[in-house]
C-alpha positions as CSV (number, residue, x, y, z in Angstrom):
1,X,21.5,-124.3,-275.6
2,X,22.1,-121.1,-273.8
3,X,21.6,-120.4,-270.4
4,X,18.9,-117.7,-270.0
5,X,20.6,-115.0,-267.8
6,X,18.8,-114.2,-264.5
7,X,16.1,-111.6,-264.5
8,X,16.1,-108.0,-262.8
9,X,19.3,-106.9,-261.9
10,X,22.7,-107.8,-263.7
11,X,25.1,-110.0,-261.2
12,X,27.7,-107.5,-260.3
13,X,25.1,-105.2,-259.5
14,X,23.1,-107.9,-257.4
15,X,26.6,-109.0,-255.7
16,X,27.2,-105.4,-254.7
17,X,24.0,-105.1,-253.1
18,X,24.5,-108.1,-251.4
19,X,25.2,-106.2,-248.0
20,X,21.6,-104.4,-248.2
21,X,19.6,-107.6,-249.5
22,X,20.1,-111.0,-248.5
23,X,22.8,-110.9,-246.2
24,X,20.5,-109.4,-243.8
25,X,19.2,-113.2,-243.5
26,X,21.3,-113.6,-240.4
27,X,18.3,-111.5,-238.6
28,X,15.4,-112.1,-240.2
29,X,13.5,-113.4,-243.2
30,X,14.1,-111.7,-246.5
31,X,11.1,-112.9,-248.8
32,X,8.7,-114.9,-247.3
33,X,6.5,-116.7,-249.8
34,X,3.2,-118.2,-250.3
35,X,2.8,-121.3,-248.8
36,X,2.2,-124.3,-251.5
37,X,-0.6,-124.6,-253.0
38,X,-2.4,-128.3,-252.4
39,X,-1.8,-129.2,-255.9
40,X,1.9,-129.0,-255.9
41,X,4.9,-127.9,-254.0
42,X,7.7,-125.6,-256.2
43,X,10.9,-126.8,-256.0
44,X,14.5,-125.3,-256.1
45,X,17.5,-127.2,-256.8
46,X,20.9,-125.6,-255.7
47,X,23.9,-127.4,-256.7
48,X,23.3,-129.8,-259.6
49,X,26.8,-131.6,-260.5
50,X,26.1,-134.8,-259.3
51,X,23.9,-135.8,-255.9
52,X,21.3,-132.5,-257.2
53,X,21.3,-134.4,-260.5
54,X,20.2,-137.3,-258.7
55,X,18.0,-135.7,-256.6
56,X,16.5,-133.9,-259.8
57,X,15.5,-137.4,-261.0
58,X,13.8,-138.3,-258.2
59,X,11.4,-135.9,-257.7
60,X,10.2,-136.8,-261.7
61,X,8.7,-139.5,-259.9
62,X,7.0,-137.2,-257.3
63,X,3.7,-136.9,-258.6
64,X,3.1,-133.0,-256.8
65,X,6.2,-131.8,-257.2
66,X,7.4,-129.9,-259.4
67,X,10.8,-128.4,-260.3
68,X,10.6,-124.6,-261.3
69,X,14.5,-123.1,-260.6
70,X,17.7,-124.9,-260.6
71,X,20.7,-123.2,-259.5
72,X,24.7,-123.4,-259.4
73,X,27.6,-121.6,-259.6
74,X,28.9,-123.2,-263.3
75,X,26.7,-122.3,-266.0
76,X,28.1,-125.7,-268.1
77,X,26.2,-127.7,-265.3
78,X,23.1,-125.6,-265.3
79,X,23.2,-125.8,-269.4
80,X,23.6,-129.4,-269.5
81,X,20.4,-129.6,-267.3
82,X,18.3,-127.8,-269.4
83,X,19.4,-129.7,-272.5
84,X,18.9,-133.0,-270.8
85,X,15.6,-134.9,-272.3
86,X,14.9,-137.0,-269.4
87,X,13.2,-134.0,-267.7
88,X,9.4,-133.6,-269.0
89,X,7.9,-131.0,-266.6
90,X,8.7,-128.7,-268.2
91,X,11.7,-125.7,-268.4
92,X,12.6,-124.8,-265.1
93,X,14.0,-121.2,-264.5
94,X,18.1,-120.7,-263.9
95,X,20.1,-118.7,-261.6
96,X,24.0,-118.7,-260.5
97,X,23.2,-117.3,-256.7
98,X,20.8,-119.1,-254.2
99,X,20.5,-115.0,-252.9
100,X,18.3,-114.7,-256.1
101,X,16.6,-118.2,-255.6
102,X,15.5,-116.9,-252.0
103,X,14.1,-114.2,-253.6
104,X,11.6,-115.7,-255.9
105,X,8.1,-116.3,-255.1
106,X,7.7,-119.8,-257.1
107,X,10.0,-121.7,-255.2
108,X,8.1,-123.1,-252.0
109,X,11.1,-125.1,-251.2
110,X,14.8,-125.3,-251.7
111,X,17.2,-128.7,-252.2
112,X,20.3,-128.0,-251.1
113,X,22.9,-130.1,-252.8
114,X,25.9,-127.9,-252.7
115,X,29.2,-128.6,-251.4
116,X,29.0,-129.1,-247.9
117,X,30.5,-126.0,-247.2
118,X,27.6,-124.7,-248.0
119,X,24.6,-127.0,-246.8
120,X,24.1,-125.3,-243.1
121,X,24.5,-121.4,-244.6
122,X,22.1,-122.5,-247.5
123,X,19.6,-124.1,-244.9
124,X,19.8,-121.3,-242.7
125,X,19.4,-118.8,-245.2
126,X,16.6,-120.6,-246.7
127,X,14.3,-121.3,-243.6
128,X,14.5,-117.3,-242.7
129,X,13.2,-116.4,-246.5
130,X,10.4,-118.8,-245.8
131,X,10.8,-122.0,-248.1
132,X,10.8,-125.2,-247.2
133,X,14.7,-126.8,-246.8
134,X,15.5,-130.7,-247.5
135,X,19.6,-130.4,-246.7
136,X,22.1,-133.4,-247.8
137,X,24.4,-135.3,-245.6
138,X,26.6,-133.9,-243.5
139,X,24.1,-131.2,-243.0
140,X,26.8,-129.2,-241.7
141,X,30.3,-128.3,-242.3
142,X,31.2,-127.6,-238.7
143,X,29.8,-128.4,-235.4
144,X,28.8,-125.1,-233.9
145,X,26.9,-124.3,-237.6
146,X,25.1,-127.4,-237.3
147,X,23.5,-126.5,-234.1
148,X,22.5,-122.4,-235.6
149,X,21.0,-125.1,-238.6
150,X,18.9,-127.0,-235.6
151,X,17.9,-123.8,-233.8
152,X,16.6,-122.7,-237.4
153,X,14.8,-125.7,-238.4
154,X,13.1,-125.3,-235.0
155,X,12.2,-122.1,-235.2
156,X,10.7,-120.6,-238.3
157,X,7.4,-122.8,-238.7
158,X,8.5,-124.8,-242.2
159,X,9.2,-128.6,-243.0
160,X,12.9,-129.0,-242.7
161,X,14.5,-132.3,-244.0
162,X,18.2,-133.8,-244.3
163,X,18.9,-136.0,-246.8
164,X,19.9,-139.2,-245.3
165,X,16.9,-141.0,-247.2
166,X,18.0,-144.5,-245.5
167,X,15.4,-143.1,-242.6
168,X,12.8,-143.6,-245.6
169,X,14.4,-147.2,-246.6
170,X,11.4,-150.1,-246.4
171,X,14.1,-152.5,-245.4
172,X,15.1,-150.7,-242.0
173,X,11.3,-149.2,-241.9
174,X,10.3,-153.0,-241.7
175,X,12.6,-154.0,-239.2
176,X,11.8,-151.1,-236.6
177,X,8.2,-152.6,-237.4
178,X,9.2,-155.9,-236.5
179,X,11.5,-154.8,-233.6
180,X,8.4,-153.3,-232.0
181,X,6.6,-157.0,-231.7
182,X,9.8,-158.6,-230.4
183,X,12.1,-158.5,-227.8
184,X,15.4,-159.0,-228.9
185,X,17.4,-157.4,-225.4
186,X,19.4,-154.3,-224.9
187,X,22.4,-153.7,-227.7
188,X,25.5,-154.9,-226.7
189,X,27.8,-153.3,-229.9
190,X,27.5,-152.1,-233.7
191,X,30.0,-151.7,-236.0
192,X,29.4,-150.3,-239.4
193,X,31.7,-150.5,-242.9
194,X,32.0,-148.8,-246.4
195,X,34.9,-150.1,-248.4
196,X,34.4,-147.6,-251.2
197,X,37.4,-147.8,-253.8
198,X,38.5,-144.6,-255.0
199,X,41.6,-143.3,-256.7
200,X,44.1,-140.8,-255.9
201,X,43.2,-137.2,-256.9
202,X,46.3,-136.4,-258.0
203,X,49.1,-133.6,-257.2
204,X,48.9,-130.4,-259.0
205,X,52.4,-128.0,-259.2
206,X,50.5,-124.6,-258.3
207,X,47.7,-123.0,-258.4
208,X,44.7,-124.5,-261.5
209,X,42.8,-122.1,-263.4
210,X,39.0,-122.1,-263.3
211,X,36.8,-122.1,-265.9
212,X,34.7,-118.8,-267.0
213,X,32.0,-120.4,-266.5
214,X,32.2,-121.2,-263.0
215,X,31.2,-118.1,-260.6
216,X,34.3,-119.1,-257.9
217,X,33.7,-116.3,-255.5
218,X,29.9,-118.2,-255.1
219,X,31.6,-121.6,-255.0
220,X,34.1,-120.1,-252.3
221,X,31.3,-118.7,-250.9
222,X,31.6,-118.6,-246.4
223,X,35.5,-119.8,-247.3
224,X,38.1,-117.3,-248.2
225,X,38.3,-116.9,-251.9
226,X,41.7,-118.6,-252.5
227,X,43.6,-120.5,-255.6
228,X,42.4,-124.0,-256.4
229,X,44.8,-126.3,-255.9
230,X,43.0,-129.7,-256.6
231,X,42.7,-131.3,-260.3
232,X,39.5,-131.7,-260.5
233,X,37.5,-128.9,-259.7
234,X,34.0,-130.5,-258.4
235,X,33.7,-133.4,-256.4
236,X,37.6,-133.5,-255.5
237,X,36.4,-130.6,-253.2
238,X,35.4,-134.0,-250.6
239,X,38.4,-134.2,-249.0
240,X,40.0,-130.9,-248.9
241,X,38.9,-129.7,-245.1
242,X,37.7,-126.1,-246.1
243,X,34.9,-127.3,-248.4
244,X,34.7,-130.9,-247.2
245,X,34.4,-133.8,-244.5
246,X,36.2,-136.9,-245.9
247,X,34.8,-140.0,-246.2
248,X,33.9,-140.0,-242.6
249,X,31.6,-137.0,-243.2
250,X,30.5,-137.9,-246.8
251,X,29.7,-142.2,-246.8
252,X,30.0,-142.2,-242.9
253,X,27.1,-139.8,-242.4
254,X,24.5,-142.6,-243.6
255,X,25.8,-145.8,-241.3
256,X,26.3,-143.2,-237.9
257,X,22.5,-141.8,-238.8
258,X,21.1,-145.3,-239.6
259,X,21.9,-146.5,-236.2
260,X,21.0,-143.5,-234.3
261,X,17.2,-143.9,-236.6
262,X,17.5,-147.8,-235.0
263,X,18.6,-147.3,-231.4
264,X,17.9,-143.9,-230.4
265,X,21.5,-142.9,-229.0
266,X,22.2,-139.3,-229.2
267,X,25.9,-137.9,-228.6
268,X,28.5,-140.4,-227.6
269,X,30.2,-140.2,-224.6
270,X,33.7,-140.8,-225.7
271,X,35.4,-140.9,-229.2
272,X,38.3,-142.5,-230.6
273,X,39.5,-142.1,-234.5
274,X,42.6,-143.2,-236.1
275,X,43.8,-143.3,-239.6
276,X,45.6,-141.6,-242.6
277,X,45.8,-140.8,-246.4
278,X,48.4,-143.8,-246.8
279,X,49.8,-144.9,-250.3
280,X,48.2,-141.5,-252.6
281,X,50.4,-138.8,-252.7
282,X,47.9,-136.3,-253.6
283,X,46.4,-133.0,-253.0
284,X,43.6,-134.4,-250.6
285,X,44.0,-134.0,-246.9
286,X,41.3,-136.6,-245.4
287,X,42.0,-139.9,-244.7
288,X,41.4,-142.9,-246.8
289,X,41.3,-145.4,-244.1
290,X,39.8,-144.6,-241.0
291,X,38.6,-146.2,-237.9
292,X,36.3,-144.4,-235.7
293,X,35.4,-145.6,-232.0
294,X,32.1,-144.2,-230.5
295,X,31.3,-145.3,-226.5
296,X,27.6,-144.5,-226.0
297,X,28.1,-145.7,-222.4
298,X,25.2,-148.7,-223.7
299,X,27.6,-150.0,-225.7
300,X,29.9,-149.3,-228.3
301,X,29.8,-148.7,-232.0
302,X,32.6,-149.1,-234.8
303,X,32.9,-147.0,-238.2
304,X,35.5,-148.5,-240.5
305,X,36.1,-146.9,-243.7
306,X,38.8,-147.8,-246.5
307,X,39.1,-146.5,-249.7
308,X,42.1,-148.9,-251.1
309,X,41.3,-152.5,-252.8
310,X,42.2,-155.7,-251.6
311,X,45.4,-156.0,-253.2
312,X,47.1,-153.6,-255.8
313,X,45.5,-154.5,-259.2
314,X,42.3,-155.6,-257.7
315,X,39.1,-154.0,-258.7
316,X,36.9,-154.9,-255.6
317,X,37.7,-154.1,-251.8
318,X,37.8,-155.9,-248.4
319,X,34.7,-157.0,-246.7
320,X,32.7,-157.5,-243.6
321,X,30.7,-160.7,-242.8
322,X,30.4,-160.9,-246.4
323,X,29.4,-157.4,-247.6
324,X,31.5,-154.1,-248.4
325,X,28.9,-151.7,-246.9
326,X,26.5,-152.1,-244.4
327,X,25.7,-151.7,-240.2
328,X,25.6,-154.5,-238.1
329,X,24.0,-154.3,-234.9
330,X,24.9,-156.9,-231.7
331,X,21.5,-157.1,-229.8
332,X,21.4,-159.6,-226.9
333,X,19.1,-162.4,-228.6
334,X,20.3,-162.4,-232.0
335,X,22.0,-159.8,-235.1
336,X,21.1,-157.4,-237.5
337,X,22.4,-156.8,-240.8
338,X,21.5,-153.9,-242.1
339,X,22.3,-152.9,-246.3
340,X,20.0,-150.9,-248.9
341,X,19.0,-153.6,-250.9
342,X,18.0,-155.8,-247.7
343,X,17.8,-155.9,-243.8
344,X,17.7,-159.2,-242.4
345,X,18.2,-160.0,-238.4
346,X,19.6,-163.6,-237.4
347,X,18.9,-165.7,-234.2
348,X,22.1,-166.6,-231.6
349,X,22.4,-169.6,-234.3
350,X,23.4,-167.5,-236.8
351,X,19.5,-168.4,-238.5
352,X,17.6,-166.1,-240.4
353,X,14.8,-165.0,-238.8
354,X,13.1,-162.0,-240.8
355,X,14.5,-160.0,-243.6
356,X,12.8,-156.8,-245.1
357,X,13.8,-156.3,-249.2
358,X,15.3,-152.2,-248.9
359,X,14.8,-149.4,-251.9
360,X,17.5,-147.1,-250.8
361,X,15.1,-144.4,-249.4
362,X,13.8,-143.8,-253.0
363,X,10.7,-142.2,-251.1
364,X,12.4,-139.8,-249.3
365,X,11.7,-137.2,-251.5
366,X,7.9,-137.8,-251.8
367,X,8.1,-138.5,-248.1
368,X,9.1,-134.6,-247.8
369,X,6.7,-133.2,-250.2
370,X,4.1,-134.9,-248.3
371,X,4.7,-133.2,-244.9
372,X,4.9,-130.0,-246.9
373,X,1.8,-130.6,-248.1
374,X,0.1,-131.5,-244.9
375,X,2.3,-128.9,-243.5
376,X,3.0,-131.8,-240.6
377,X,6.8,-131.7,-239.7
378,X,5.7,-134.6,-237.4
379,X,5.8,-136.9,-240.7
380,X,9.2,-136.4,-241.7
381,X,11.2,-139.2,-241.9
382,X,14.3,-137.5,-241.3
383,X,13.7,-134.6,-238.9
384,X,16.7,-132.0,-239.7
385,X,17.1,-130.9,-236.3
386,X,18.0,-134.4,-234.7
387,X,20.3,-135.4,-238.5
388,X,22.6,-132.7,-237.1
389,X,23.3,-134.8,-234.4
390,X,24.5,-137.4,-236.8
391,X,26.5,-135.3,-238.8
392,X,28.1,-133.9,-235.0
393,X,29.5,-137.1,-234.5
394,X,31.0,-137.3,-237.9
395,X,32.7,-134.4,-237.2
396,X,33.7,-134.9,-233.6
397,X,35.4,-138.2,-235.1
398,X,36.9,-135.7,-237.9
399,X,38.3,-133.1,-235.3
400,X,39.6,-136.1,-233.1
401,X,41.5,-137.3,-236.0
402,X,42.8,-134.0,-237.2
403,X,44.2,-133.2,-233.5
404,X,46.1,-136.6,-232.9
405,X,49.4,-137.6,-232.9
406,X,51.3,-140.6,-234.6
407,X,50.5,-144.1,-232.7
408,X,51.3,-147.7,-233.4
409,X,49.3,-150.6,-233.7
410,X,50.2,-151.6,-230.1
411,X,49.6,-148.5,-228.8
412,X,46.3,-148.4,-230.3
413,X,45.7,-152.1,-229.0
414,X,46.5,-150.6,-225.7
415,X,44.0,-148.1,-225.9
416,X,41.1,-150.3,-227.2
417,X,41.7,-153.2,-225.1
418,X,38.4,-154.2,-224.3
419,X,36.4,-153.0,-227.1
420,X,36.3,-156.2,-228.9
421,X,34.3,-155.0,-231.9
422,X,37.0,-152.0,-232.2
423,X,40.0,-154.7,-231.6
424,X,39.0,-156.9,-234.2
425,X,38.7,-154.1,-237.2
426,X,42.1,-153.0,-236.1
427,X,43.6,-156.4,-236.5
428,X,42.1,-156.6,-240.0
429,X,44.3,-153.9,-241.2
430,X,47.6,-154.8,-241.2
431,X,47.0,-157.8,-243.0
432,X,44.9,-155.6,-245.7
433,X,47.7,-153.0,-245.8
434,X,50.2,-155.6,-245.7
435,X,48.7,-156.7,-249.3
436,X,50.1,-152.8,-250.1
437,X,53.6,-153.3,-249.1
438,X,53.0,-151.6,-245.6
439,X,55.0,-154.0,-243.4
440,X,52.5,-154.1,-239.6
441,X,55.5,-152.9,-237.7
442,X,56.1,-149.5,-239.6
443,X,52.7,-149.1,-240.0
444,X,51.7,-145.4,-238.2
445,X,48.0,-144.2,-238.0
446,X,47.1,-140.4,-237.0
447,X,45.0,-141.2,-233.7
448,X,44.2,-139.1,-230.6
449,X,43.2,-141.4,-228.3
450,X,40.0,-141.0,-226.1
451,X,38.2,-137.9,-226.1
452,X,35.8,-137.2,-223.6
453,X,32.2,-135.8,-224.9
454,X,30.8,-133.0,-222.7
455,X,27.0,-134.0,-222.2
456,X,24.4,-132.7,-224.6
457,X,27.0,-130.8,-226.3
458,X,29.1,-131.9,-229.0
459,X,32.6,-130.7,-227.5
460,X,36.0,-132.5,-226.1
461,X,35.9,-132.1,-222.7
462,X,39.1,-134.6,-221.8
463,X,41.4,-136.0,-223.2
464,X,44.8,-136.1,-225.5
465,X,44.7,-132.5,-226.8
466,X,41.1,-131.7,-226.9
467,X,41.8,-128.4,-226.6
468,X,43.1,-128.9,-230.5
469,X,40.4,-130.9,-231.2
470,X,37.7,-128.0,-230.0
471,X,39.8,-125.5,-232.3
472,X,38.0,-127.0,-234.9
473,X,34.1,-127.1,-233.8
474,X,33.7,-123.6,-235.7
475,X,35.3,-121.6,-238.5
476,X,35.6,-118.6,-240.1
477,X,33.3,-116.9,-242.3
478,X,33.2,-114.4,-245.2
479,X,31.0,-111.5,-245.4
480,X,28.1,-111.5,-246.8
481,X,28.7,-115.7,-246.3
482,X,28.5,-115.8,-242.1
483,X,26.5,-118.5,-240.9
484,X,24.4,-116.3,-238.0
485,X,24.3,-117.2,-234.5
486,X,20.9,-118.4,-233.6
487,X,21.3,-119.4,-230.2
């Protein structure tokens, strides 16, 4: 099937007028829309490859949604959506540029499933043409274009969502239920694990070619347009720094916002990240094991994240108390175990007390469709303004990383000594990595040490090089692409 080519103007002559259109977003709304109507709420899908696929799926089950224009920047995607059968409401409309999206008046709100890049530009750009915005995880690329996102969803008067759908999980809903009834102390630590097995991405010799169909200027899009110098064009993007967070940004977004949903911490007070890209030589630049140290003053909370399996030749991973992904939090009278198919919190005897069967968030979607309908922000489950927070400490942990030095394990003992949580995922390395042929004593992580958080503010105030670290809390943008200052 052929892609229908987008209405009105022809591209080039739309990209030219860029300047005069829709790049004057960064002051005020373009198009503003009519709200939705109280049958249904028109939906807009930009960035389809994979997680948009996904989240194309879910709102078939949305009874008043409805999907009327998906968009991305390779016409083979936006074909193969259009041929796919599992999609019954009918055709929906195509376009290569979210600029035209913005324009249209049936679109009441816009997805934004994009490389993350992307995702605080998009949101930004979307809230000022007067749609509706449910942005994934990370919800921002940097940290100062994560706060212009908050002051955005917080001041143009429409439901604004992120897409960490674990806020909408029954299992975690339950337990905060529960925890209401009961008094189970003040929390003494958490420490949160995803050992996700991936693959090298491989190592290219120069510069790849990319497909006609694929509008690379768009892709590029705030980023300077420069060669490709990955394999894999989509996805690989992850853990390339211009267009992507690592693993700490992409599966570490969900475990750092889950337990800010369950204890209510902000902005931590001091970070502490240390790993590397160890065994792949490839093109990607983000670690593939990572440990990430966050003091909330309260207590402490661990992120581990690995990427390698248990041994060479092994299909499956290391694990944690008995599970490869999940958040356990230390409360003084007992522990919870937090996973998507179940939450379950234990007495001191290691007893189960309560458990709550989870669905992955698999509302989230009708969760947002319902405060746009009600046109109630207060019923989101996953406000976007307070999600940038999580995605701020993903990326203070990122920038910490990325302006360390080469440590030890002993060094790195010496720094943690009296984290015990932190202590005892460090210890579990070497013998994981030892599997690999990495002998303990020549084993180097990238680590900065402590960096002290300025209050309210995600920015290094003290510490190893925190200067460095603050180099990377906001980049450079493209015209028309720049992310506008908001406040």
């Amino acid at each position: 099937m052929s892609v229908r080519r987008p209405r009105g103007l022809r591209r080039r002559e739309f990209l030219s007028a860029a300047g005069s259109l829709l790049a004057g977003c960064a002051t005020a709304p373009a198009v503003l829309t009519q709200g939705a109507t109280q049958d249904k709420v028109r939906f807009a899908i930009v960035g389809l490859n994979q997680r948009g696929n996904e989240l194309r799926r879910a709102l078939e089950l949305v009874e008043r949604a409805q999907v009327s224009v998906l968009c991305d920047v390779d016409q083979r995607i936006l074909a193969r959506e259009l041929d796919d059968p599992r999609f019954t409401r009918g055709k929906p409309a195509v376009e290569t540029d979210l600029r035209r999206v913005l324009e249209r008046s049936d679109v009441d709100a816009v997805i934004v499933a994009t490389p993350n890049h992307w995702h605080a530009l998009a949101g930004i750009w979307a809230l000022q043409a007067g749609k509706h915005v449910y942005v994934e995880k990370p919800v921002s690329h940097s940290l100062w274009e994560g706060e212009q996102l908050a002051h955005a969803a917080l001041r143009y008067g429409k439901i604004a969502q992120a897409g960490t759908q674990n806020r909408s999980d029954e299992g975690l809903r339950g337990f905060r239920e529960w925890r209401a009834t009961q008094d189970l102390g003040a929390v003494r630590w958490a420490h949160a694990v995803w050992y996700r097995l991936r693959a090298p991405i491989g190592k290219v010799s120069g510069p790849q070619p990319v497909a006609p169909e694929i509008d690379h200027d768009l892709f590029c899009g705030p980023r300077e347009v420069g060669p490709v110098l990955r394999r894999e064009y989509h996805y690989d993007w992850h853990w390339q720094w211009p267009f992507g967070n690592g693993e700490i940004g992409n599966l570490g977004a969900h475990p750092l916002d889950d337990l800010r949903a369950l204890t209510g911490v902000g902005l931590p007070k001091r970070v502490l990240c240390a790993g590397a890209r160890l065994l792949w030589e490839d093109d990607g630049q983000t670690p593939n094991v990572s440990l990430s140290v966050f003091d909330y003053g309260a207590f402490p909370a661990v992120l581990e994240l690995r990427n390698l399996p248990l041994a060479p030749g092994l299909d499956v991973g290391p694990s944690f108390r008995g599970f490869g992904s999940g958040l356990v939090v230390r409360f003084e009278r007992g522990w919870l175990m937090a996973q998507r198919a179940e939450t379950r919190f234990y007495d001191e005897r290691g007893q189960l007390v309560e458990s709550w069967r989870g669905d992955a968030g698999r509302h989230h979607l009708r969760n947002f469709t319902r405060a746009i309908i009600k046109n109630d922000p207060s019923l989101r489950a996953a406000p976007l303004e307070d999600v940038v927070t999580s995605s701020a400490t993903c990326h203070l942990a990122n920038n910490a990383w990325r302006a360390g030095r080469e440590s030890t394990l002993d060094e790195l003992r010496e720094q943690l000594w009296g984290v015990d949580p932190a202590l005892s995922a460090l210890d579990s390395l070497p013998q994981h990595l030892a599997a690999h042929g990495i002998a303990p004593d020549k084993l180097r992580l990238r680590a900065g040490g402590w960096l002290e958080v300025a209050p309210e503010r995600a920015r290094f105030v003290a510490g190893h090089n925190f200067e460095a670290a603050n180099l990377f809390a906001k980049e450079e943008y493209r015209a028309p692409f720049v992310v506008p200052q908001l406040g």
